[in-house]
Each structure stands twice: as C-alpha cells, then as structure tokens.
N, C-alpha and C positions, 0 to 999 in steps of 0.2 A: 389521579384524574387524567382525563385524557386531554393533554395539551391543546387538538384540535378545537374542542368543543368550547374549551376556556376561550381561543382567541376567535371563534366565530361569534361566544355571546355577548362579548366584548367592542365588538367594530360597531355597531348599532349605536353604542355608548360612545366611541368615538368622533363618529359622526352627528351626535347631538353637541358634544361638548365643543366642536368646531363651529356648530350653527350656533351654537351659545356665546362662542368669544366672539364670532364673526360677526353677531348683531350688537355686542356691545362696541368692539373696535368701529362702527360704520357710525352708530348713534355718537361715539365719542369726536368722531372725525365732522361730521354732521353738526357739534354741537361748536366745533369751533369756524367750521366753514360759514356757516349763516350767522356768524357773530353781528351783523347789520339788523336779525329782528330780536324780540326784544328776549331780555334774559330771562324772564319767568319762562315764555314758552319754552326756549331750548332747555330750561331746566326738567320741565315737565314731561319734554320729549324725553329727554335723556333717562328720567328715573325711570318713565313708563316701559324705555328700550332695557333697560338694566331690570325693570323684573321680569319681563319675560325672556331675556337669558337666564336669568338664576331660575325661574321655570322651568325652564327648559332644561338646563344644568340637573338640576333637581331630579328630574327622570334618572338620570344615568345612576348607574351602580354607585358613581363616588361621591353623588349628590345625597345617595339614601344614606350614606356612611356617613357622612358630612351632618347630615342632619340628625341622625343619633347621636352620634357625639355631640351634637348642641344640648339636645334633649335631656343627656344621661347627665353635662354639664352642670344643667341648670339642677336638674333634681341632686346632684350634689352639692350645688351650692345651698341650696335651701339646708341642708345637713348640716351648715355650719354654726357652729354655736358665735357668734359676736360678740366681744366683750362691751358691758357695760358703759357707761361715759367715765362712773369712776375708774373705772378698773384702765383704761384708756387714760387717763388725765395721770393718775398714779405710774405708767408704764413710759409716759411721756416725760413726765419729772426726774425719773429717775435716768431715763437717758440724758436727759439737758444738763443732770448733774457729775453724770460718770463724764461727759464732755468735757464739760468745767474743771474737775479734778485732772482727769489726763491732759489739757491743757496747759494747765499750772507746773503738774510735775516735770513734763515735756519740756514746758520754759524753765524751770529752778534747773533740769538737763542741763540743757543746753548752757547754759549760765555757768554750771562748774566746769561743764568741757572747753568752755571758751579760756574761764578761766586757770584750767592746767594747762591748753596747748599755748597762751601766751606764757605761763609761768616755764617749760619748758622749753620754749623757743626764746626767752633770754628779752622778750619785750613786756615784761610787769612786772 
C-alpha cells in the first residue's frame, strides 16, 4: 500500500478525534467550573457534550473498529451457554469445600513443621 495515501486518509480522522477529546476536556472543565449552578444541569450538559464526542469519535476509522468489536462482542456473548442455578450452586460447594480441606491440611502442616523445628531446635 502506498504509505502516502494511508496517512492522508488518516488526518481527517485525526482531526475529528481531537474535536472529540477537545469537547469532552471543555464540557469536563465546564462542568467543574460552574459548580455554583445546580448539578442536574451540569450533569445534563456534560453527558449531552460526551455523546456528541463519542459521535463524533464514532466517524473516525477507530470508532467503526471500536464499534465492531462491541458488536461482534455481544453476538458472542449471546453464544455462551450459562450454567444452570444447579450446576452453579454444585460448582460453588464444591469450591467452598476444596477450601475447607486445604485449609485444614495447610493447618495439620504447619502444626507438624512447628512441631519438628521446636523438636530439633532443643525447645520441646
């Protein structure tokens, strides 16, 4: 491909993605500067300034990527099979009980290693 042509289709894109952080950094700035009126408005302003950056984002080549990958996300999330409540409640027991056990053995450990390093060091 020809280098030139990539970075000229590219600046268009760059210069949105500026106007896009540029309007959000002013509404951000905006929204702590007029902290005296009341906070629904500035909240109101702020989201209304936050979609049409992501609007505007959105044009740019890394916004249509951005947003396939949402897309392609979610249609694979739908793909997933979710287990059951049994199959969930059963997968939960049996963790809570492996805990339990290596717990135990962890302590009965510790317990004989305590007591060979006193037996070895001449205090039991």
């Amino acid at each position: 491909m020809n280098l030139k042509s990539d970075t000229q289709a590219s600046r268009p894109d760059i210069y949105k993605l500026i106007a896009a952080a540029s309007i959000f950094l002013i509404a951000l700035l905006a929204f702590y500067y007029f902290a005296d009126y009341s906070a629904l408005v500035r909240v109101i302003g702020l989201l209304m300034a936050t979609g049409a950056a992501l609007a505007i984002a959105a044009t740019t080549e890394l916004g249509s990527n951005v947003l396939d990958f949402i897309r392609d996300s979610r249609m694979e999330l739908r793909k997933v099979v979710w287990p059951t409540r049994t199959e969930t409640l059963q997968t939960s027991l049996a963790v809570i009980a492996m805990v339990i056990l290596m717990g135990i053995f962890l302590w009965l450990l510790d317990l004989l290693l305590f007591w060979l390093v006193r037996l070895l060091t001449g205090q039991g």
